[in-house]
N, C-alpha and C positions, 0 to 999 in steps of 0.2 A: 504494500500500500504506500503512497507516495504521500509522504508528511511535511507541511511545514516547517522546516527546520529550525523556528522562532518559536512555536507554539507546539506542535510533536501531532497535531490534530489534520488527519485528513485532508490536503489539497483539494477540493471542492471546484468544479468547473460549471459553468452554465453554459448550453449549446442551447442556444436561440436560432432557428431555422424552419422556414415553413413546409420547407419538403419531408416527409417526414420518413423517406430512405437516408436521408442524409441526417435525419437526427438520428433514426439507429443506426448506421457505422460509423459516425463520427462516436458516438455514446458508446459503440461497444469497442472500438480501439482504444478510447481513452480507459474503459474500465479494463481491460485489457495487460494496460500499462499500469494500474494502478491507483487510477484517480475514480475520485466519489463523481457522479456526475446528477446533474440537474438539468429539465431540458425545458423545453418553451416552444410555442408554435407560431408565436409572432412578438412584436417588438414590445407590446403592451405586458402579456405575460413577464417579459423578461423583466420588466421591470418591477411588477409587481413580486416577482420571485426574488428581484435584488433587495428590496424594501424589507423583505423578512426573513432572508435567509444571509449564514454568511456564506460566502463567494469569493475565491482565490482568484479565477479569472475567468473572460468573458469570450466567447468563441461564437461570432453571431456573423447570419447571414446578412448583405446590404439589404435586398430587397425585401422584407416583411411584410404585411397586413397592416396596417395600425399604428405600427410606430417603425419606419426603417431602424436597420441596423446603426446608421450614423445619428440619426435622431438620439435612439437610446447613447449613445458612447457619449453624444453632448451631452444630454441630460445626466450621467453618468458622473459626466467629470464636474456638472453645477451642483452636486451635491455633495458635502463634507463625508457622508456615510459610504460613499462610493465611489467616489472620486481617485480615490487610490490604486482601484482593482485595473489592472489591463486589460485589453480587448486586443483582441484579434479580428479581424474580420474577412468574411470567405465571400467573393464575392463573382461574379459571371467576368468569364475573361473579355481583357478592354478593356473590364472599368476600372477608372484610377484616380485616387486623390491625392491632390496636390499635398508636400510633406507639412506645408503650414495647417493645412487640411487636418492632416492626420497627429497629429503636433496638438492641435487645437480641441481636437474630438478624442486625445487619450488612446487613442490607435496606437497599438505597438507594431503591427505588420498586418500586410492583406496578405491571401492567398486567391490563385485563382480557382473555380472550379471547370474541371476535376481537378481535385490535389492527391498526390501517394499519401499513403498512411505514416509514413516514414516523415517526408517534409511538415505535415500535420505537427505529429507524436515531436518534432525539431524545433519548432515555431512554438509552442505550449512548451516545452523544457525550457529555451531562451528566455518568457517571456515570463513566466516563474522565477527563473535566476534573477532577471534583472530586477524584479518585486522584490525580491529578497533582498536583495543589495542595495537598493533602497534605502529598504526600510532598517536593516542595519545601519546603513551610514545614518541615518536620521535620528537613531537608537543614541549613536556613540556622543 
């Protein structure tokens, strides 16, 4: 199981994605690896799911229902409670945001789809370590 190294508690992912083959292999590589997962069927959910649960990081589709995927990563980062957590985001190949973009919305990396399991399972390690290190340095 893949633990927090601050706390010892369960790394926690939320996959926000409205196709819902792509929440199950994304949800079952990441349990897979080792991580708790939480999932979402659109932008609203995810956020409602942020509001109450904790959440290590965010793995969410651009295009949603209700609330894009960038929508939610703004709203994400205007909030003290969640502002912290990264996001990732999977997104239809082409589409690109500019780095002030992603800089601005808490984006730590896009992926295009289809992504391998592998550059996924790379992009989620990365984006945990650098949370980590963070929040260590912020710690010290």
């Amino acid at each position: 199981m893949m633990q927090d190294s601050t706390s010892n508690k369960p790394v926690t992912i939320l996959v926000a994605d409205d196709e819902p083959h792509i929440v199950r292999v994304v949800s079952f590589k990441l349990k897979l690896a080792g991580f708790d997962v939480v999932s979402a069927t659109n932008g609203q959910e995810a956020w409602d799911i942020l509001r109450e649960n904790r959440v290590d990081l965010v793995l969410t589709d651009h295009q949603m229902p209700f609330m894009t995927g960038l929508e939610l990563a703004k709203r994400m980062g205007g909030d003290p409670r969640t502002a912290s957590i990264p996001v990732l985001m999977l997104t239809a190949r082409g589409f690109r945001l500019t780095p002030v973009e992603l800089q601005g919305a808490g984006i730590v990396e896009m992926l295009d789809k289809p992504f391998s399991p592998r550059i996924l399972l790379d992009a989620v390690l990365r984006a945990i370590g650098d949370a980590e290190e963070t929040i260590e340095r912020e710690a010290a």
